[in-house]
Every structure is written in C-alpha cells, then in structure tokens.
ZAMARGU-4260 file (C-alpha; in steps of 0.2 Angstrom, whole numbers, plus 5000, padded with zeros to 4 digits):
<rodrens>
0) 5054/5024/5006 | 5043/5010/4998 | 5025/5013/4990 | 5019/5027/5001 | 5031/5039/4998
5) 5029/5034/4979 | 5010/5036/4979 | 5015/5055/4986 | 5028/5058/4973 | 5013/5055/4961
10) 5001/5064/4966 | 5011/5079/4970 | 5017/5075/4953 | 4997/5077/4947 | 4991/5090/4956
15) 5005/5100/4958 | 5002/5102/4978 | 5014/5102/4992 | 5012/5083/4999 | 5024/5075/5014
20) 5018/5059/5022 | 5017/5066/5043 | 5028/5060/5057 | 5019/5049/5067 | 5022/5044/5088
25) 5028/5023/5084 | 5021/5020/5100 | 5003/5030/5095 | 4999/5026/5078 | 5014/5014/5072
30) 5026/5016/5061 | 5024/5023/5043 | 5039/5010/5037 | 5029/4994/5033 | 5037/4978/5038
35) 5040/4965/5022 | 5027/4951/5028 | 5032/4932/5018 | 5017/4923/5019 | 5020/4905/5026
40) 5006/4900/5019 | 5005/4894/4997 | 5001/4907/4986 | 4986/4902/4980 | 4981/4907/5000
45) 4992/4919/5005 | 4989/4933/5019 | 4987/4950/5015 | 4988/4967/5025 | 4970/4977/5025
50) 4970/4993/5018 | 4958/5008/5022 | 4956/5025/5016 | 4946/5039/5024 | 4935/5052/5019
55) 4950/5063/5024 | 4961/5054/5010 | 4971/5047/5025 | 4978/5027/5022 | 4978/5015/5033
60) 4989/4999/5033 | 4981/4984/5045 | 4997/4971/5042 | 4992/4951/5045 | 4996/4945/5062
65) 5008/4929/5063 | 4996/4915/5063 | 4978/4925/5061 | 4971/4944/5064 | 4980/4961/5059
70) 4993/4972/5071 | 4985/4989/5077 | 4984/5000/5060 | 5000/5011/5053 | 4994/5030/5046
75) 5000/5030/5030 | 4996/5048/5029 | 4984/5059/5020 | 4982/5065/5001 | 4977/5046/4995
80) 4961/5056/4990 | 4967/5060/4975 | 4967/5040/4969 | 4950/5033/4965 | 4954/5012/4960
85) 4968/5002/4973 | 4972/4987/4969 | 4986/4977/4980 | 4997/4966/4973 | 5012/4955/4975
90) 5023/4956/4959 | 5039/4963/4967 | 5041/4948/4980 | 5031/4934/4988 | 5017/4940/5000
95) 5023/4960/4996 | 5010/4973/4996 | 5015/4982/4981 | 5002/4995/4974 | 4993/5002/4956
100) 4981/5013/4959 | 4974/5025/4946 | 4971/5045/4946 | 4964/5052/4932 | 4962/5040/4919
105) 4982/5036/4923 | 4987/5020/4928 | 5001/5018/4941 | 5012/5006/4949 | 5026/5007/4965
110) 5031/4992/4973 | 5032/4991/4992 | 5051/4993/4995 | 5055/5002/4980 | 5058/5019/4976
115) 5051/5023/4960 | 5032/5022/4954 | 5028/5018/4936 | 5018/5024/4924 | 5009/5007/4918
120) 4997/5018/4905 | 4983/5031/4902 | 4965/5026/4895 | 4961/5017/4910 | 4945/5029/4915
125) 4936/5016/4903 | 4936/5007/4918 | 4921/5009/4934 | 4931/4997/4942 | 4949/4986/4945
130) 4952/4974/4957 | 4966/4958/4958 | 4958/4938/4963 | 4977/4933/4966 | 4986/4924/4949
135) 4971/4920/4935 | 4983/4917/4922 | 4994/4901/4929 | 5010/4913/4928 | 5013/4916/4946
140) 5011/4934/4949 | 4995/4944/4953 | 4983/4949/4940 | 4972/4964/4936 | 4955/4964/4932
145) 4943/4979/4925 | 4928/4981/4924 | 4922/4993/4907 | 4911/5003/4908 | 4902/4995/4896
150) 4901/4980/4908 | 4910/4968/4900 | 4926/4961/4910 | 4945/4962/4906 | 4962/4950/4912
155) 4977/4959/4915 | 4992/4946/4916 | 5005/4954/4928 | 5024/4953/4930 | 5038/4952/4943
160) 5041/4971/4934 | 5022/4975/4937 | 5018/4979/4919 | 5003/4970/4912 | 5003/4960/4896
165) 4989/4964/4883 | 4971/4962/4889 | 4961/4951/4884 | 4941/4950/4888 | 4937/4937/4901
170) 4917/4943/4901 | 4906/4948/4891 | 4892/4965/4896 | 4882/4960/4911 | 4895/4965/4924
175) 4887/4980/4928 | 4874/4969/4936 | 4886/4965/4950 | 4889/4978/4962 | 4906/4972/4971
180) 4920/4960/4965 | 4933/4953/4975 | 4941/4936/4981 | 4958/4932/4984 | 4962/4913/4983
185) 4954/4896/4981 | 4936/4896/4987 | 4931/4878/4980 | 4947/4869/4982 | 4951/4864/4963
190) 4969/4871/4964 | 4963/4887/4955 | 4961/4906/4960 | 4942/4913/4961 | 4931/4926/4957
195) 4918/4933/4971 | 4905/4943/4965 | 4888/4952/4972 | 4874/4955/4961 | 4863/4970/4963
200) 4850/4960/4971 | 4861/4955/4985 | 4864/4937/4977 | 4885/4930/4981 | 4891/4920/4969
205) 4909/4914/4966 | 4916/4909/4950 | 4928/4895/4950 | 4944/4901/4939 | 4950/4887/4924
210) 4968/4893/4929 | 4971/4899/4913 | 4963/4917/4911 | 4976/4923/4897 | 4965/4912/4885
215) 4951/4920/4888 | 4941/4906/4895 | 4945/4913/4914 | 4930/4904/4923 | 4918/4887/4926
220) 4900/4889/4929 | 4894/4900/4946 | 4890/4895/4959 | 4876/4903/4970 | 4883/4906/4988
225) 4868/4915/4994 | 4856/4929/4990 | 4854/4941/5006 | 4873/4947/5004 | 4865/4965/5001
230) 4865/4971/5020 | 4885/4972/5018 | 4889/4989/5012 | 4909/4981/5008 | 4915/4965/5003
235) 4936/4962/5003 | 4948/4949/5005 | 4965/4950/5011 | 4967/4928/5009 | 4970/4918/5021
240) 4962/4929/5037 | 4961/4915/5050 | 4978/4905/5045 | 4969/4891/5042 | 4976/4889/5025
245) 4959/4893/5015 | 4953/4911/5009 | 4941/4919/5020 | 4930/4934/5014 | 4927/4949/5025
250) 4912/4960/5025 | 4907/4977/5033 | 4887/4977/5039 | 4876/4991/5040 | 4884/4998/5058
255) 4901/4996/5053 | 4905/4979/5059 | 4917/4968/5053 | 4914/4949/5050 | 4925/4938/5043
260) 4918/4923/5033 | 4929/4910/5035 | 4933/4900/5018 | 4932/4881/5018 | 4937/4876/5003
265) 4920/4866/4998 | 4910/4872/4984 | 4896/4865/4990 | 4897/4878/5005 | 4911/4890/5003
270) 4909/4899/5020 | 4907/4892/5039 | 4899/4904/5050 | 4903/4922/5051 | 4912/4928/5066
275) 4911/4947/5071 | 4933/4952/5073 | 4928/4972/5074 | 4916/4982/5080 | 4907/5000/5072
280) 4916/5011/5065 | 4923/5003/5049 | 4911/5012/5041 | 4922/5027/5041 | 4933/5020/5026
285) 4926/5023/5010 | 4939/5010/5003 | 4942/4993/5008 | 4958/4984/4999
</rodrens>
C-alpha cells in the first residue's frame, strides 16, 4: 500500500469521487510499489527520490540511483490534482519518502510504507506556501516550514509519528519577497541544515541554519549566492544528487532543462558549475518536490 494509496484514500475521502491508482506494465512505466531507499550517506546529506506532478494531476516518482542520478520514473497515478502544497519527508524511517500534502485548508500526513494517513490539522490555508530544509530543530527528524500569507515565516518540529510540535515564528514579514524556498542539507559546511531562497529579482541566497530552529533563532546572516537565478522557472533539492556527500541544488531553465548545481560545502561558493542531467520537457510538471 504505502503513501500513494493513502493520498487516494484522502481525496476520495474530500471530493467524494471514484479514485483507483491504475495498473501499470513494470516493464513500461515501473512499478507503482516504491522501493524503501536507506541513504548511505549522513543525514544532514541524505538522497532523496524526485517527485513530479502534471497538469493531468498524475505523480511521478524519480527514486535516487545507488551512487548518483535517478531510475526511470514510477506512475504514481492521477487525481494528485486535488493537493496544492507537498512536502517529502523522512519521519517514519531514515531516508523514507514519507508525505504531508494539504487540500483544502487540511493538512495531511501518510508515511511511505504505512497504511493510514493522518489528519495533522486544519487552518493551514494561512499558508501560500510549505516546504521541509531537512532537520532545523537538532531533533533528528524533518521539519516543516510555512510561509503565511502575511510573509512572515513558521518552524514546524516534526516527529518519528509525523505530528508537528507547536510553531514557532522563525521570520518575520518580508518573505513574500522570495519567490521560491528550498534546500535540503548543509550548503556551507558548519554541521547545520540550510535554507535556499530566490528573491523576486532573481537574487539566490542561502541562509545558514543555527541548528536550533525550535527557539526561534533559526538562521545566521545570508549569504548572497548570486543574482541572475530568475531565468529558472523551478528550484528543488532532493540532497545529495551526485553522491558526493554534499547537497546539490537542482533547477529547471526556461526550456525545460534540467541542471544540477552541485553543492560544495564552501560558503564562500556554495555551488561548482552546473551540469545539464535532462533535457526539455520538464517543464511539463507544475510541481517539483
């Protein structure tokens, strides 16, 4: 079963539709059971799958590769277009791609090889957007971050369980300035998670975590990566892309191109040269996670 057939017991559960995840040909478009992946790597630069959604509201899973890359993609299925915020994280198991996405202003969790989703709360439409950096709070597990709408910024501790412990502001308004957030790891090679964020101009910065989110102090002074990022139309990270042990940021250019950035772990210059590892037609996913 896992998360997939959880995210379509929800919504049939919301909309009230007749939902079945398809049969797919293994040998065509995968398999719709995802293997468990443990990272070998620590967690602070664990490898993630890639996950895309269409405009059709069909899923895509791209699992890591051993060593770097992704396999060929597994059709999750359709009806995902009911979901409007993803956010992958591993609370149920190191390196698991267990799930809260939000319909509504509903806020749900399954975890990838469990039966059951979870109803983590209502309210969370005060939100335009949530995202995870990997563990901001020093307690192991991944965290959630939202942005309100009023742009000021939220921490989310998670658990093994994947219920979040009360928020606590991490940003004050001015985060509506940036138009995409993401990281996953330590860019800047202190020992802590990281915050990516593109600012409306196009400018990359990256804020170096403290470690210790939960007290509200959740980040040191940004650092200015570079200021034409605006010609990528997505920013993700999935980790540790390449296997070399450092966070790697991937974008999607203007053709639907893929590049990966490849992380360093210098805050003097996060990112080595980009590489191209796919060609147009990413474009087609209106979600990147």
């Amino acid at each position: 079963m896992g998360w997939a057939a959880g995210l379509a017991a929800a919504i049939l559960l919301v909309t009230g539709g007749a939902y079945a995840l398809p049969k797919l040909s293994t040998a065509a478009s995968g398999s719709q059971t995802r293997a468990h992946v443990d990272s070998a790597a620590p967690a602070a630069t664990k490898r993630l799958s890639l996950f895309g959604r269409k405009s059709d509201g069909i899923l895509y899973d791209y699992e890591p590769k051993s060593g770097a890359g992704w396999e060929r993609a597994v059709k999750l299925g359709g009806g995902y277009g009911e979901a409007d915020q993803f956010v992958q994280a591993a609370q149920s198991a190191p390196g698991a791609a267990d799930l809260y996405f939000r319909m509504g202003s509903t806020l749900y969790y399954t975890a990838e090889r469990g039966n059951d989703t979870k109803v983590i709360g209502g309210g969370w439409n005060i939100y335009n957007l949530l995202m995870s950096p990997g563990d901001l709070g020093g307690s192991s597990y991944d965290d959630l971050v939202g942005r309100h709408t009023d742009g000021s910024l939220w921490f989310y501790q998670g658990s093994a369980s994947g219920t979040l412990a009360t928020r606590v502001r991490i940003g004050n308004s001015g985060w509506n300035g940036m138009n995409a957030l993401t990281g996953r790891g330590d860019y800047t090679g202190d020992g802590h998670n990281d915050l990516i964020a593109r600012s409306t101009s196009g400018t990359l910065y990256i804020y170096p975590g403290s470690g210790n989110a939960a007290s509200g102090s959740a980040f040191h002074s940004r650092i200015t990566v570079g200021t034409d990022w605006g010609a990528y139309k997505r920013l993700v990270s999935t980790g540790d892309q390449d296997g070399d042990g450092k966070p790697d940021l991937i974008a999607v250019d203007s053709a639907g191109a893929l590049w990966l950035f490849p992380g360093t772990g210098k805050a003097s210059a996060p990112f080595a040269a980009r590489v191209k590892i796919g060609n147009s037609g990413w474009s087609a996913f209106n979600v990147l996670f």
